[in-house]
C-alpha positions as CSV (number, residue, x, y, z in Angstrom):
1,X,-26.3,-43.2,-4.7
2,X,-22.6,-42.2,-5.5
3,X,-21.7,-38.6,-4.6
4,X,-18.8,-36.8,-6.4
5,X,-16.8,-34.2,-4.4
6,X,-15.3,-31.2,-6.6
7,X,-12.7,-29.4,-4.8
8,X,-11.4,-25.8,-6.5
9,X,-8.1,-25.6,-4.6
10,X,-5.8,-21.7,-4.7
11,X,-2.7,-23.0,-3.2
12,X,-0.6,-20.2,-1.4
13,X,2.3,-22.7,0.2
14,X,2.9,-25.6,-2.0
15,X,4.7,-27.6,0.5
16,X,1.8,-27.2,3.2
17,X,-0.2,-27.9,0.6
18,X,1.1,-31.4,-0.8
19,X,1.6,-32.7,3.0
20,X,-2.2,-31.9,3.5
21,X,-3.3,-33.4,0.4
22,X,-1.8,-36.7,1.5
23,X,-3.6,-36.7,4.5
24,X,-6.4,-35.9,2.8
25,X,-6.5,-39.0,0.4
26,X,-5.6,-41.4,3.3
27,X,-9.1,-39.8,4.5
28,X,-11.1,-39.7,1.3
29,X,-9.7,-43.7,1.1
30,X,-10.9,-44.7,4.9
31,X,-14.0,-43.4,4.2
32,X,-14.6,-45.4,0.9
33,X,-13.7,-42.4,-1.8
34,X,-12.0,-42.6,-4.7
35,X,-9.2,-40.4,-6.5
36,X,-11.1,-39.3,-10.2
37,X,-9.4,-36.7,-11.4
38,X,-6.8,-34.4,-10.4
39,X,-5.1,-31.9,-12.3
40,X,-2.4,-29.0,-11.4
41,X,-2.4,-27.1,-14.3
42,X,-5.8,-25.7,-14.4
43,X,-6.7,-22.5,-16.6
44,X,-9.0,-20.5,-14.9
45,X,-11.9,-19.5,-17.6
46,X,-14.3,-17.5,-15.7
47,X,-12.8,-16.1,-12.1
48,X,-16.3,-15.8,-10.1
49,X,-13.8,-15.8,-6.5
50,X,-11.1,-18.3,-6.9
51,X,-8.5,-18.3,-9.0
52,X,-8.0,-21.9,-9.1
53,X,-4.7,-23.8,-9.4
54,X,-5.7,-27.3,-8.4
55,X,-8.9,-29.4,-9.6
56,X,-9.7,-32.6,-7.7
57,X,-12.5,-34.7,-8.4
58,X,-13.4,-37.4,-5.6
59,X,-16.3,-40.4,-5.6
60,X,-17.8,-41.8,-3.0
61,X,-20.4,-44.2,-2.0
62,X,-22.9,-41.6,-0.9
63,X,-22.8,-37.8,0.4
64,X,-22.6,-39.4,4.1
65,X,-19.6,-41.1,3.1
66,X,-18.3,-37.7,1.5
67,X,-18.9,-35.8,5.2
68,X,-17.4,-38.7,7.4
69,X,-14.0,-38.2,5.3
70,X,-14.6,-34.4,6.0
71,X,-15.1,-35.1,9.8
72,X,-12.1,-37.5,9.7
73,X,-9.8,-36.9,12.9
74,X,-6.8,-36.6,11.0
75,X,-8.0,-34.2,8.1
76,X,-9.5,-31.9,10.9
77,X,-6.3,-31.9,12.6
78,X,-4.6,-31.4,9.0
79,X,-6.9,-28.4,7.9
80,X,-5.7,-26.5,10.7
81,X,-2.4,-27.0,10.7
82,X,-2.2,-26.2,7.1
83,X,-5.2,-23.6,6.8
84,X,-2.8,-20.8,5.4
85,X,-1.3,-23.2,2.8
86,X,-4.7,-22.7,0.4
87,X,-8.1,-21.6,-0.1
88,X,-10.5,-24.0,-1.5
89,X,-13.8,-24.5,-2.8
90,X,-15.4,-27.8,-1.8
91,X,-19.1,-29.1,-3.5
92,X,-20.4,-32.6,-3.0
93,X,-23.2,-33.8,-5.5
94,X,-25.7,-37.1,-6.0
């Protein structure tokens, strides 16, 4: 069953954060994900925690697929070497 990925992103470095995001879609790619929807010009209508500047929407084949691009060598590598470029909210759903 498909699983979507909804990442809230609050970017603080917008340099550190468009490098990451590249390596972050060669991941979401090897692992079989797919690019929905981004935006970055998001209006925050409720603030429950994160004031959100960046909306990505991801699919993949199934939540397993969703984790592997999580666990992905180079992404692991990426989110900490970029950790203090932005905060995020990540949420997979099937």
């Amino acid at each position: 069953m498909a699983a979507y990925k909804v990442i809230l992103v609050k970017v603080h470095d917008p340099e550190g954060f468009a490098a990451f995001s590249e390596i972050g879609r060669a991941a979401m790619e090897r692992c079989g994900g797919e690019l929905v929807f981004r935006s970055d010009e998001c209006v925050t209508v409720l603030n429950e925690g994160l004031d959100t500047d960046c909306l990505i929407i991801q699919k993949f084949p199934d939540v397993a697929s969703a984790r592997a691009a999580r666990d992905d060598a180079e992404h692991r590598e990426a989110r900490a070497k970029y950790a203090s470029a932005f905060t995020r909210h990540v949420i997979v759903g099937s």
